[in-house]
N, CA, C and O of each residue as an XYZ file, in Angstrom:
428
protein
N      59.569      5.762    -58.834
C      59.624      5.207    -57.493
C      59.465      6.292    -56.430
O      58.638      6.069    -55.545
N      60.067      7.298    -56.405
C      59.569      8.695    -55.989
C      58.554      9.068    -55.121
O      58.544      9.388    -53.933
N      57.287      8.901    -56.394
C      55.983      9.308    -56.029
C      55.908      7.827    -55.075
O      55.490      7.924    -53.921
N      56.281      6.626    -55.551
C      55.447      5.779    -54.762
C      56.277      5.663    -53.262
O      55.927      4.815    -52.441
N      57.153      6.389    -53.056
C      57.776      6.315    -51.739
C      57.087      7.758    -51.138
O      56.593      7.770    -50.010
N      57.099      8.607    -51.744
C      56.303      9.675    -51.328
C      55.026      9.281    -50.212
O      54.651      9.567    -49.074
N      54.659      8.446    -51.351
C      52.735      7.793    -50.861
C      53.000      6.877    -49.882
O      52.246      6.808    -48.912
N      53.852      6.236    -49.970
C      54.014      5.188    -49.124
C      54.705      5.604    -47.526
O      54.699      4.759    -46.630
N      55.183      6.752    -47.347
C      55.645      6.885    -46.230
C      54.672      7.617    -44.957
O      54.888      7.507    -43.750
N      53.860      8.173    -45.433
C      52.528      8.261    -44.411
C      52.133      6.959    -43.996
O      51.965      7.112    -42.786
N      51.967      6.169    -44.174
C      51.122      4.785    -44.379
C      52.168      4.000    -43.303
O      51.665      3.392    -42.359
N      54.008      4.038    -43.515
C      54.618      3.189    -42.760
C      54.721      4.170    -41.574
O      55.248      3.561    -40.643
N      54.469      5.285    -41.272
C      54.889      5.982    -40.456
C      53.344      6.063    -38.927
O      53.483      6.380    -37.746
N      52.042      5.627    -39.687
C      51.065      5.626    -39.099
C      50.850      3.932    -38.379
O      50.291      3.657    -37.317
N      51.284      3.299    -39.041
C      51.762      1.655    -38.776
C      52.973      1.386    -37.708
O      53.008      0.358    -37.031
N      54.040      2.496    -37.622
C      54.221      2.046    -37.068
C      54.766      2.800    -35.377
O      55.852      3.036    -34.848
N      53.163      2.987    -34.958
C      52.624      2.970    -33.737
C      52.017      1.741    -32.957
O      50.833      1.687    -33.288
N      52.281      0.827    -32.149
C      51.537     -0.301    -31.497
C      50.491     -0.337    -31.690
O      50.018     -1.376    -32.153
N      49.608      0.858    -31.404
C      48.324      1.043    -31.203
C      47.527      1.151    -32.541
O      46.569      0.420    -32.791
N      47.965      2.056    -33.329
C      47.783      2.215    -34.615
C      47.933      0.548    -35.363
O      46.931      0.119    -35.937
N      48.961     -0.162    -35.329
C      48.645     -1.269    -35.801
C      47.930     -2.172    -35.808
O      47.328     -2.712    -36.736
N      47.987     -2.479    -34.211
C      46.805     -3.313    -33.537
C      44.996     -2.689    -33.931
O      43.941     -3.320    -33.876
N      45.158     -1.782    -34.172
C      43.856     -1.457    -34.739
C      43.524     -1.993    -36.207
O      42.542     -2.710    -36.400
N      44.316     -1.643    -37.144
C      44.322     -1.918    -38.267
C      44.208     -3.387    -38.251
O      43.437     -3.809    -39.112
N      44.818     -4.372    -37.435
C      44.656     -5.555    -37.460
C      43.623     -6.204    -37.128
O      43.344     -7.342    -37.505
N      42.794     -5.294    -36.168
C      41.497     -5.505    -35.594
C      40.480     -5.609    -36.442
O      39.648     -6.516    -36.421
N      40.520     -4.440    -37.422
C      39.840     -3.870    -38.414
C      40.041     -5.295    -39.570
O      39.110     -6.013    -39.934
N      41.011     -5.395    -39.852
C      41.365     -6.205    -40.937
C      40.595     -7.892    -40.263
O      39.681     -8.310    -40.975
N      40.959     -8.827    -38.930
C      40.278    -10.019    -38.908
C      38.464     -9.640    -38.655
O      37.626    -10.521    -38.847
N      38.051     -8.151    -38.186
C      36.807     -8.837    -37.556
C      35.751     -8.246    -38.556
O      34.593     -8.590    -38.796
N      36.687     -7.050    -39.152
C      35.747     -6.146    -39.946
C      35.391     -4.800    -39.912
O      36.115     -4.341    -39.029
N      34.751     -3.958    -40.321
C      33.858     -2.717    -39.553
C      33.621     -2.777    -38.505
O      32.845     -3.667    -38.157
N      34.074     -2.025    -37.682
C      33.537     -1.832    -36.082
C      33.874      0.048    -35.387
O      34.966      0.599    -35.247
N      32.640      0.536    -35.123
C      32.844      1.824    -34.303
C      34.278      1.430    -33.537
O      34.949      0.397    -33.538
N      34.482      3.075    -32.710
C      35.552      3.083    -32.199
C      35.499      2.757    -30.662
O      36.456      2.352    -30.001
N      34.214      3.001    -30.194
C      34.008      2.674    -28.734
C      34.092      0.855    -28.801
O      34.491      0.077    -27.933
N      33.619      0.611    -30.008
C      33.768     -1.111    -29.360
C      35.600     -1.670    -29.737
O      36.165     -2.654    -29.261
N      36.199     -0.594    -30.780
C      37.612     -1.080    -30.600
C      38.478     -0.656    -29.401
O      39.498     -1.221    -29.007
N      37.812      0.587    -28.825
C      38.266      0.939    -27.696
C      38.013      0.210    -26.382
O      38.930      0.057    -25.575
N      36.487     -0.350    -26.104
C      36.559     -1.307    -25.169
C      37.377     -2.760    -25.225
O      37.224     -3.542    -24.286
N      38.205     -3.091    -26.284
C      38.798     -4.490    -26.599
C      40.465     -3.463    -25.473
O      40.936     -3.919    -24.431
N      40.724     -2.736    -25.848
C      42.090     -2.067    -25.505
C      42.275     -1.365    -24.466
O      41.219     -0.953    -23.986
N      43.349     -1.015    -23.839
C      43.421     -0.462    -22.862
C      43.657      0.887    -22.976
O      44.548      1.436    -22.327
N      42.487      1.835    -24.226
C      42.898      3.044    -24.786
C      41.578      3.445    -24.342
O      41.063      2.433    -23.866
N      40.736      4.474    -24.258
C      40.142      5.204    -24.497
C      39.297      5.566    -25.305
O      39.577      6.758    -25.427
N      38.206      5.317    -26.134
C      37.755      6.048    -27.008
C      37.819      7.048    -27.657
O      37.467      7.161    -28.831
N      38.438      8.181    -26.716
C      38.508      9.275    -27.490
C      39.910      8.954    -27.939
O      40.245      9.602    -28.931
N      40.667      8.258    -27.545
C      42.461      7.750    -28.280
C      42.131      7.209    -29.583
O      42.587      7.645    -30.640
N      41.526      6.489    -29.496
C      41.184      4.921    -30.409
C      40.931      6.225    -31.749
O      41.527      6.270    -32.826
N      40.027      7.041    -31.317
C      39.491      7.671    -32.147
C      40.764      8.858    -32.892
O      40.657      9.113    -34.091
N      41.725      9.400    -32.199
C      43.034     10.470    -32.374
C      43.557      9.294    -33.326
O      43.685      9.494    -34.534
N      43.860      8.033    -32.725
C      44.802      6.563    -33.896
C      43.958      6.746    -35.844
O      44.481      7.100    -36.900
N      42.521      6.303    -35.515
C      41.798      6.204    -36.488
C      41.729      7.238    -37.494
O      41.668      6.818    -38.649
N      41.724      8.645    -37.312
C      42.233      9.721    -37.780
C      43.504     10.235    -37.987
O      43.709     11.437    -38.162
N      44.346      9.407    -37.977
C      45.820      9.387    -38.815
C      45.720      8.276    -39.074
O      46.918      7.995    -39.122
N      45.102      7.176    -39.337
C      45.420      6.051    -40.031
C      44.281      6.396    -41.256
O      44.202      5.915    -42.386
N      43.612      7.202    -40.726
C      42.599      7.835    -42.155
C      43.131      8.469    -42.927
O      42.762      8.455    -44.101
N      44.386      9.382    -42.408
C      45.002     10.921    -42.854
C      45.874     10.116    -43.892
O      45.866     10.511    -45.058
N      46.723      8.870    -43.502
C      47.403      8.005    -44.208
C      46.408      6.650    -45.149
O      47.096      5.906    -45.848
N      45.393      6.481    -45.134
C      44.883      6.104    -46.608
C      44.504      4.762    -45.988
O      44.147      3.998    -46.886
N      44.446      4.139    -44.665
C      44.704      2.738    -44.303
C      43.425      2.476    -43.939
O      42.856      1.392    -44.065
N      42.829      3.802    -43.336
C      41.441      3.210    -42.943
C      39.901      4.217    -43.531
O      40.016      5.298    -44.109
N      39.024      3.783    -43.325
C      38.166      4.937    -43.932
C      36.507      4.996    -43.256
O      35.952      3.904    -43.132
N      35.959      5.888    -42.954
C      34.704      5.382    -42.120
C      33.109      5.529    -42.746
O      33.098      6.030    -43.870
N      32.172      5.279    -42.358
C      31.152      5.904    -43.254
C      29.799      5.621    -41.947
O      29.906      4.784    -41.051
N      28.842      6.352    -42.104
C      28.373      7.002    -41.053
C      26.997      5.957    -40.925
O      26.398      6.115    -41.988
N      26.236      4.950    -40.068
C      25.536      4.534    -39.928
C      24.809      4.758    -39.219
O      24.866      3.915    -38.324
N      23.710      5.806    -38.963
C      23.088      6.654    -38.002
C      24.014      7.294    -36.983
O      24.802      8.194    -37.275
N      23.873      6.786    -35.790
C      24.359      7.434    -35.026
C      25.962      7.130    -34.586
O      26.659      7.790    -33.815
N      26.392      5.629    -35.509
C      27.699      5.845    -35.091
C      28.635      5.859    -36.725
O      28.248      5.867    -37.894
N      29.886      5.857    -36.136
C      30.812      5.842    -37.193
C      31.314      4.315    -37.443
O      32.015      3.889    -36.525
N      31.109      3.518    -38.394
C      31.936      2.442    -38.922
C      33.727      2.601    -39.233
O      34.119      3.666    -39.710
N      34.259      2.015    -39.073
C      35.838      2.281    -39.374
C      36.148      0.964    -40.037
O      35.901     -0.050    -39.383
N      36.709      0.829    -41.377
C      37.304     -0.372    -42.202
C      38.590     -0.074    -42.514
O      39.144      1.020    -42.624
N      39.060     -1.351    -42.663
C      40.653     -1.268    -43.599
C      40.662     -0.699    -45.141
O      39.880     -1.328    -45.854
N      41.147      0.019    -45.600
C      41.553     -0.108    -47.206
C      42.341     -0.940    -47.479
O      43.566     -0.890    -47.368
N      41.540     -1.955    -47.945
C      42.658     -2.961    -48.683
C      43.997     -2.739    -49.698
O      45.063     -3.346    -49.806
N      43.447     -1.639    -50.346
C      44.545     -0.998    -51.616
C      45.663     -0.576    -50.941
O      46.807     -0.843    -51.309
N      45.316      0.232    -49.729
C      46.915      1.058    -49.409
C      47.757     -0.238    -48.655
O      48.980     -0.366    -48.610
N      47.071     -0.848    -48.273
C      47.833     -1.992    -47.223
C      48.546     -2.896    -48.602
O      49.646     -3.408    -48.391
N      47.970     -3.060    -49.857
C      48.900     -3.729    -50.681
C      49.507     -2.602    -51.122
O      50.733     -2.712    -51.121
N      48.997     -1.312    -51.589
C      50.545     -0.719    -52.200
C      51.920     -1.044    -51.053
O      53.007     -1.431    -51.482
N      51.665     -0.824    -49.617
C      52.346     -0.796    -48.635
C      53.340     -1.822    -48.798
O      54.546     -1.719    -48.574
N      52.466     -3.201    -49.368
C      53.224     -4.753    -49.327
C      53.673     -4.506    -50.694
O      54.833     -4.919    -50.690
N      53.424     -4.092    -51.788
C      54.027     -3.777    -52.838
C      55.218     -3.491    -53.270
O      55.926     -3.987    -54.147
N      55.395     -2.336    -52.297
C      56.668     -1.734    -52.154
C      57.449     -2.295    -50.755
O      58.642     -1.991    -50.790
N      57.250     -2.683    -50.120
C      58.144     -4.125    -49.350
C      58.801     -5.098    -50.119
O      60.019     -5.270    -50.168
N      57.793     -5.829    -50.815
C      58.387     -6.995    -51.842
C      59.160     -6.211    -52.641
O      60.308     -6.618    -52.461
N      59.178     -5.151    -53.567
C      60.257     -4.214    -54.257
C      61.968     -4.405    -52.953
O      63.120     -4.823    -53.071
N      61.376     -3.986    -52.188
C      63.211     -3.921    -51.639
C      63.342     -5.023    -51.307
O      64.494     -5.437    -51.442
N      62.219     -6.122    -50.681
C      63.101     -7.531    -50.517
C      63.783     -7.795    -51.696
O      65.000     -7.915    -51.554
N      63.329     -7.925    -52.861
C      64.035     -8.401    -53.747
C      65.435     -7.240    -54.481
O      66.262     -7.678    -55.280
N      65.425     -5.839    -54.017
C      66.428     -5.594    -53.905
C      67.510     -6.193    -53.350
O      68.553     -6.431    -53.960
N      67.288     -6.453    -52.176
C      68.000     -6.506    -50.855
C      68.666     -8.234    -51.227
O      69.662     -8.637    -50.627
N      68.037     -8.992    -52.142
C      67.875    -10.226    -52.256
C      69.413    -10.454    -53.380
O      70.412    -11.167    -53.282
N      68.926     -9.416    -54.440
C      69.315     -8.898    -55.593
C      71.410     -8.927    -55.036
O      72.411     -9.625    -55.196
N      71.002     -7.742    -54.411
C      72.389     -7.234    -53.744
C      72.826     -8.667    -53.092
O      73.534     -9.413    -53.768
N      72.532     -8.941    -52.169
C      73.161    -10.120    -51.022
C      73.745    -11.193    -52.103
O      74.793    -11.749    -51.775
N      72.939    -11.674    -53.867
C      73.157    -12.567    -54.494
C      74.452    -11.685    -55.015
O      75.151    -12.615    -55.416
N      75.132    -10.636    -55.238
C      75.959    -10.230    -56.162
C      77.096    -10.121    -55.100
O      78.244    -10.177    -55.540
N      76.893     -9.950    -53.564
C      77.604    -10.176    -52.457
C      78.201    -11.692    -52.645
O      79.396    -11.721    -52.940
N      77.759    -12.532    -52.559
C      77.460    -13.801    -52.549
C      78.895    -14.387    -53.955
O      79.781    -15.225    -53.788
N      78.613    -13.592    -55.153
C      79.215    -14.113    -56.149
C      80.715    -12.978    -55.587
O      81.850    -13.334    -55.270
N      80.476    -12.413    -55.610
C      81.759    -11.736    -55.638
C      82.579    -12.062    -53.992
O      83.765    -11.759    -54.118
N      82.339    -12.473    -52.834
C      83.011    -13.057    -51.958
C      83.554    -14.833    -52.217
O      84.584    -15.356    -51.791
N      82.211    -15.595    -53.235
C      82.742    -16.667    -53.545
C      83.747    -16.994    -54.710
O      84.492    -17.959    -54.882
N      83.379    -15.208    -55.881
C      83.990    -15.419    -56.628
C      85.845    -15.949    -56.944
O      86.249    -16.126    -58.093
């Protein structure tokens, strides 16, 4: 569990910026899109949009690939489920515990 909290804490730590999210979410309903056109949707900057996209790269969430003259930016689907992966792991900790709470206050 270690390694996967290791991996996993870049990822919650880049998420959870407003801006940084709302991108990723952008990315995730519309698709691939440069950064000037996610930057004209927001009240950021391009060259911001672009500082967000490069730590959400550094953390595994997003990834770009070069179509002449501009840059594409997508979601990684994989890190966003390891991310939910290890969420559902502690809900059902957390679930786990509250049920043994549960017996031993009713017990």
């Amino acid at each position: 569990m270690i390694a996967t909290l290791d991996a996993a804490a870049p990822v919650f730590a880049a998420l959870g910026d407003p801006t940084r999210l709302g991108l990723v979410l952008a990315l995730g309903e519309t698709g691939p899109r440069t950064a000037a056109r996610l930057a004209a949707e927001r009240p950021v900057t391009r060259q911001a949009v672009e500082k967000h996209l490069a730590v959400l790269d550094a953390a595994g969430l997003v990834h770009s690939e070069r179509r002449g003259r501009e840059r594409l930016w997508r979601v990684d689907p994989v890190a966003l489920a390891s991310a939910g992966e290890l969420l559902q792991q502690a809900s059902a900790r957390w679930d786990a515990a509250l049920g043994r709470l549960r017996i031993h206050v009713e017990g």
